[in-house]
C-alpha positions, 0 to 999 in steps of 0.5 A: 762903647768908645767915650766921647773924649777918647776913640769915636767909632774908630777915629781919634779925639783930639780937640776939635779934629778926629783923625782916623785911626789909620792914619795915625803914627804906627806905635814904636816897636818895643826894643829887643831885651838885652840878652842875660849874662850868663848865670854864675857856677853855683856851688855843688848840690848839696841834699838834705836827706839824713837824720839830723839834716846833715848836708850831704854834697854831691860832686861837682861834675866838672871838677876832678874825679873822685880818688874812688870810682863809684861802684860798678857791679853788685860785689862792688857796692858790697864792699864799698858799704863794708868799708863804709861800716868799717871804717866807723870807730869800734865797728865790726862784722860776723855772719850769724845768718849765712856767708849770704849776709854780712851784720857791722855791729858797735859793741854786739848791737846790730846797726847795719845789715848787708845781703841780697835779697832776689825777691826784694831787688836785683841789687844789693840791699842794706838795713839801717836804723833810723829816727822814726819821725825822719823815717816816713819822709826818707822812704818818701823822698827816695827811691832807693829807701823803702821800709826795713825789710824783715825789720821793724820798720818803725825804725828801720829802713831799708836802702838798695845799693843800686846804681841810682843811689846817691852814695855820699847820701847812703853813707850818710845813713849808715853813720846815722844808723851807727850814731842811733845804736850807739845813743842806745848803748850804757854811758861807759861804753860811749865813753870809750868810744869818744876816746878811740874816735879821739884817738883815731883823730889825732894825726899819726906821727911822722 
């Protein structure tokens, strides 16, 4: 129902006059929005994925490529992960289980295990140790990350090197698994290992 001092069956009250709605001004087009500038570059993606919540930053699409291409083929990401583990202080590699599988060990303990598995995944598969409060949400939040495989999968997972992994990422839980194990060992063999990390620090002399 209209009020008596607004619109009356269609007219408009102005004081003594109505005039119809009709004949009214037509009401001025709202003026296009001026178009947006364009957004600017934001930084490389980083992710929160790895224990700890380390960042890890992926590369930006548009710079330049990376002086190691991503691997191709599943002996590729084979070795691409045993020059991952290797390159940690004090690591080393044997092949108790078979020429199929390959353990990186920090002072005989197991912080990585290397193998394919067909019944698991086409592609190669690694095991890692990980915290047991980070390890739901990893296995949640990617889909390369599942649990261990004949492991304890309270505290391990296992990754599928597969071209959908995110390799700066993987990296990340291998340190991370090497740092967990590492937490693990007696107080005078972390102390040699802060010394050859130390020693692998300092720039080599010219």
């Amino acid at each position: 129902m209209c009020s008596r001092n607004a619109l009356t069956c269609g007219n408009v009250s102005r004081g003594p006059f109505a005039l119809p709605a009709s004949r009214l001004p037509a009401a001025k087009a709202a003026e296009p929005a001026e178009p947006s500038e364009p957004a600017e570059p934001s930084e490389p993606e980083a992710r929160f994925g790895g224990m700890g919540n380390r960042p890890v930053t992926r590369a930006d699409p548009s710079g330049s490529p990376p002086l190691n291409p991503a691997p191709a083929a599943p002996d590729d990401f084979a070795q691409w992960c045993r020059e991952t583990c290797l390159a940690l202080p004090g690591a080393a590699v044997d092949q108790p289980f078979g020429p199929d599988s390959d353990v990186f060990r920090i002072h005989r303990k197991m912080f990585a295990l290397l193998m394919h598995v067909p019944r698991v995944s086409e592609h190669m598969i690694v095991n890692l140790k990980a915290e047991p409060d980070e390890l739901p949400l990893l296995i949640a939040a990617h889909d390369v990350v599942r649990p261990g495989y004949h492991m304890n999968k309270r505290h391990w997972i296992t990754v599928e090197l597969c071209p959908d992994a995110d390799l700066g990422f993987v990296a990340e839980l291998i340190e991370d698994s090497y740092d967990n194990v590492v937490a693990g060992l007696p107080a005078r063999l972390r102390s040699s290992l802060r010394s050859l990390n130390a020693a692998r620090a300092q720039p080599s002399p010219k």
